[in-house]
N, C-alpha and C positions, 0 to 999 in steps of 0.2 A: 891339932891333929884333925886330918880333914874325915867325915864320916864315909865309911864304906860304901857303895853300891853293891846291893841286894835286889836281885831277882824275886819275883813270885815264887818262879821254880825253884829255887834255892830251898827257899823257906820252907815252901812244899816240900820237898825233899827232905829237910831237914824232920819236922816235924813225925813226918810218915815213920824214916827209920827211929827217932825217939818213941813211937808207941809201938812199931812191932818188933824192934830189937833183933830187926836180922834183915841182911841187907837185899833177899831175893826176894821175902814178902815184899817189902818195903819198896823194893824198884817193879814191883807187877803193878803195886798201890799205885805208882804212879802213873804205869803205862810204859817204862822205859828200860831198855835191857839194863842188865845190872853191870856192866862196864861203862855203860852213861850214866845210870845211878849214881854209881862212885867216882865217877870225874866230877859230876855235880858237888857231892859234899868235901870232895879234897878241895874243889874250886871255892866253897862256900869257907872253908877253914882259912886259906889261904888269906881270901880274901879280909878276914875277919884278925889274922893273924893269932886265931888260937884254936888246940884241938880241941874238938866235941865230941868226941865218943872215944871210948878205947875198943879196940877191937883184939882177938884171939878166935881161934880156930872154933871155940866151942860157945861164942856169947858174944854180944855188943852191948854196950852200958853207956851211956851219960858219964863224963868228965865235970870235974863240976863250976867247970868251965859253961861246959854245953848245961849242965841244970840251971844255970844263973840265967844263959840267953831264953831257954825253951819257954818260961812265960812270957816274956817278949816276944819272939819269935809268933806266939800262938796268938796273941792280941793282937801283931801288926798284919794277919793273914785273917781274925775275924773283920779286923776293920777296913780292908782292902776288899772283903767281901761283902761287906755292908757298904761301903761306896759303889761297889760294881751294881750291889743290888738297889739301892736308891735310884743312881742312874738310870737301872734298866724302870725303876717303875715307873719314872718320869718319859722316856721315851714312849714306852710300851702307853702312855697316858693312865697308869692306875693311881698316879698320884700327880699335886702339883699344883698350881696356883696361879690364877689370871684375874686382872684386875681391868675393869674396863669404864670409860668414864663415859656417858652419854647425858645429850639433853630429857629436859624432867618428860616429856611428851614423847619421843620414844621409849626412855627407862619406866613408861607407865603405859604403852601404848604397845606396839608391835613386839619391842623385844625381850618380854617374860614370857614368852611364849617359846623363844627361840634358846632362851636360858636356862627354861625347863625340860626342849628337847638335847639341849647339850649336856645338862647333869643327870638326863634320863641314860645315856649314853656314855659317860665318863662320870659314875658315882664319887671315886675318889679325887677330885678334882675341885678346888674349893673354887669358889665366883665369889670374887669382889663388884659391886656395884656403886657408880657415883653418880647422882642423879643430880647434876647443877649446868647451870648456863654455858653459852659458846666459850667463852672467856674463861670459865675456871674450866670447863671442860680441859682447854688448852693446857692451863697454868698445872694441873693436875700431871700431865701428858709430861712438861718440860720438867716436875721435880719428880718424876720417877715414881709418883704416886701410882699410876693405871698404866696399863701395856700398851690400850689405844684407846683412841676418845671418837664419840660419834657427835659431830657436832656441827654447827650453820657457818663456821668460819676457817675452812677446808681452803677456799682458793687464798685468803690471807696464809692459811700455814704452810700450802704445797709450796707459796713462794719464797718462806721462811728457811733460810741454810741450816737448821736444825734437824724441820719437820716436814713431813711428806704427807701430802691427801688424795685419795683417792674418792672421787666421786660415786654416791651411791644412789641417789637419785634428786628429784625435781619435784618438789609439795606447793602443788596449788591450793589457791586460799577461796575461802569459802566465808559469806555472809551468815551469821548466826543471829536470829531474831525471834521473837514468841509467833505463835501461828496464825494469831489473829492483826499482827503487824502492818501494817500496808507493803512495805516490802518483800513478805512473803509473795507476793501476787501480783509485782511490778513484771511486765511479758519481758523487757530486757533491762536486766540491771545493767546499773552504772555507776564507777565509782562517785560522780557529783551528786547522787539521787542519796547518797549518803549523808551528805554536809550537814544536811539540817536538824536529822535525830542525834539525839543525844546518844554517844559511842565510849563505850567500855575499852579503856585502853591497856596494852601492855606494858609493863617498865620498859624505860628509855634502853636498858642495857640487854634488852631479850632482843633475840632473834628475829621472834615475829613482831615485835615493834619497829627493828633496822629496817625488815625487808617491806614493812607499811610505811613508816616514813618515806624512802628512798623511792617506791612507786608512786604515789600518791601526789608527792610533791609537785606544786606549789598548793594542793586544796589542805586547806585547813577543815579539819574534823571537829567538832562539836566533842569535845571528851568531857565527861564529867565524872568518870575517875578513869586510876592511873594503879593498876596494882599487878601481885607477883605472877600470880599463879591462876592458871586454866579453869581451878575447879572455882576458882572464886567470880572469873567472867561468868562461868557460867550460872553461876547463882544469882548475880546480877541483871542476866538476859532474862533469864530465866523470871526471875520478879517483877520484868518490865520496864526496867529502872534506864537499861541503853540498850543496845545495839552492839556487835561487835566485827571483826575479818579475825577468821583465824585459820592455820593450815590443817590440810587434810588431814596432815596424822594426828592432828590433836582431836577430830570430831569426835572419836568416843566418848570427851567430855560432854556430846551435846548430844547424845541418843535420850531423847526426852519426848513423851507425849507433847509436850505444850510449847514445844521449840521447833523453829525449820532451819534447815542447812541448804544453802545455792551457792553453786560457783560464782565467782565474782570474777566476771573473764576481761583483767586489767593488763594490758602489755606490761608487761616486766615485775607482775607482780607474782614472784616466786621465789620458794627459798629453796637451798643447796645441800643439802647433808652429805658431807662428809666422813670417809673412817680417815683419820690422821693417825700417825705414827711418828717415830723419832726416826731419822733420818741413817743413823749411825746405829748399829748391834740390832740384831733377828732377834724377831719372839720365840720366845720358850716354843715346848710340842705343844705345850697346853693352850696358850695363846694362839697362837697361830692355828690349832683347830678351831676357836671359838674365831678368832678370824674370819677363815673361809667358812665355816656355814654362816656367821652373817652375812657374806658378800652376796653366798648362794642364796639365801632364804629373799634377801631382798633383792634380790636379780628377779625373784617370780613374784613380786606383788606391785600392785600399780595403784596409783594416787593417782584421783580426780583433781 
């Protein structure tokens, strides 16, 4: 036996005349004359294949027929009510949940600032944050881990049948050295003037390692280490120990009395950041506002 179709207003209907027990309150409750009232709950009987009230000149009662359905009836019209209202608090953004995957130098750089003005503005709204490399950034993006990823390997994903990138800007790189350096004070640097100090390098699989290899090449740098993470270059620079190139948006790692930062003005040495997304199905309300105010916020700031 196949199950009925049931109306809202049905249900509505039906409930309304089960608590006030008379069919003229009951059809005002709803808004409707009481000749459409009562088409309603013949239709809803019909439908059902069984009566629900008994009726007489002087009273309407529950059959017990209709008291088997009315908790039913009452639970399938809360919960229809709680689905409408979930919905709407997701749309309306008062609830909901984004997950966003970004390199460690943005996720530590420009955009908690941007993530503190979005949940100043959307309190109910949870933020997921993944702070890992172009590659897991990606790999995060394809298993449905983050809604979008901010990351250095954008023109690889735009061309990917998956994923799509939009370009968000262009990070010039910058010489990082202690201040008593001689490089500090060279009138035009060059990347050869580099070769011969010993250079703090980044992992083979970072971003700003690709986009230095790939300009740079064929000079070999002087590296005398090789490690993960920004704040450990700079502990290194910092002690004297090498030299480093790294991009603008990571300098906050190098706001230090004892250290200088110069552009390093190398043809084609810049990197790409990208917002990537999947190709296939729109972001949530929630997503999609933490979307466009990243696009906007870094639409208005500019890298040396």
């Amino acid at each position: 036996m196949s199950t009925p179709d049931l109306s809202t207003r049905q249900l509505r209907a039906f409930a309304a005349l089960a608590e006030q027990r008379n069919f003229t309150r009951a059809a005002q409750t709803c808004h409707l004359s009481q000749p459409a009232f009562s088409a309603l709950i013949r239709t809803l009987e019909d439908t059902l294949g069984a009566r629900l009230f008994d009726r007489d000149t002087r009273s309407v009662q529950l059959t017990p027929e209709g008291r088997l359905f009315e908790a039913s009836a009452r639970r399938l019209l809360d919960d229809m009510q709680g689905a409408v209202g979930e919905l709407a608090d997701h749309v309306e953004r008062r609830k909901g949940r984004v997950s966003v995957a970004a390199l460690p130098s943005l996720a530590a750089g420009w955009l908690p600032g941007i993530l503190a003005e979005f949940m100043k503005a959307w309190p109910g709204i949870t933020v997921e944050l993944h702070d890992a490399l172009s590659d897991a950034c990606i790999a995060q993006l394809r298993a449905h881990q983050a809604d979008f990823a901010l990351a250095a390997t954008g023109a690889g994903a735009a061309s990917a049948s998956d994923l799509r990138g939009r370009k968000l800007c262009s990070d010039g790189f910058h010489l990082v050295c202690p201040k008593d350096h001689p490089l500090a004070k060279v009138p035009k640097l060059t990347a050869k003037q580099l070769a011969p100090w010993p250079f703090i390098q980044m992992a083979r699989n970072s971003s700003v390692r690709q986009s230095l290899d790939a300009a740079l090449h064929p000079l070999r740098l002087n590296a005398v280490f090789e490690v993960e993470h920004l704040a450990t270059v700079m502990g290194l620079v910092e002690a004297g120990v090498g030299i480093s190139v790294v991009p603008a948006l990571t300098l906050f790692h190098f706001r230090r009395e004892s250290l200088t930062t110069r552009p390093l003005p190398v043809p084609g040495l810049t990197r790409t950041i990208y917002l990537v997304q999947r190709r296939e199905g729109s972001l949530s309300v929630a997503a999609q506002t933490l979307h466009d105010l990243i696009v906007e916020r870094m639409g208005a700031l500019r890298f040396d």
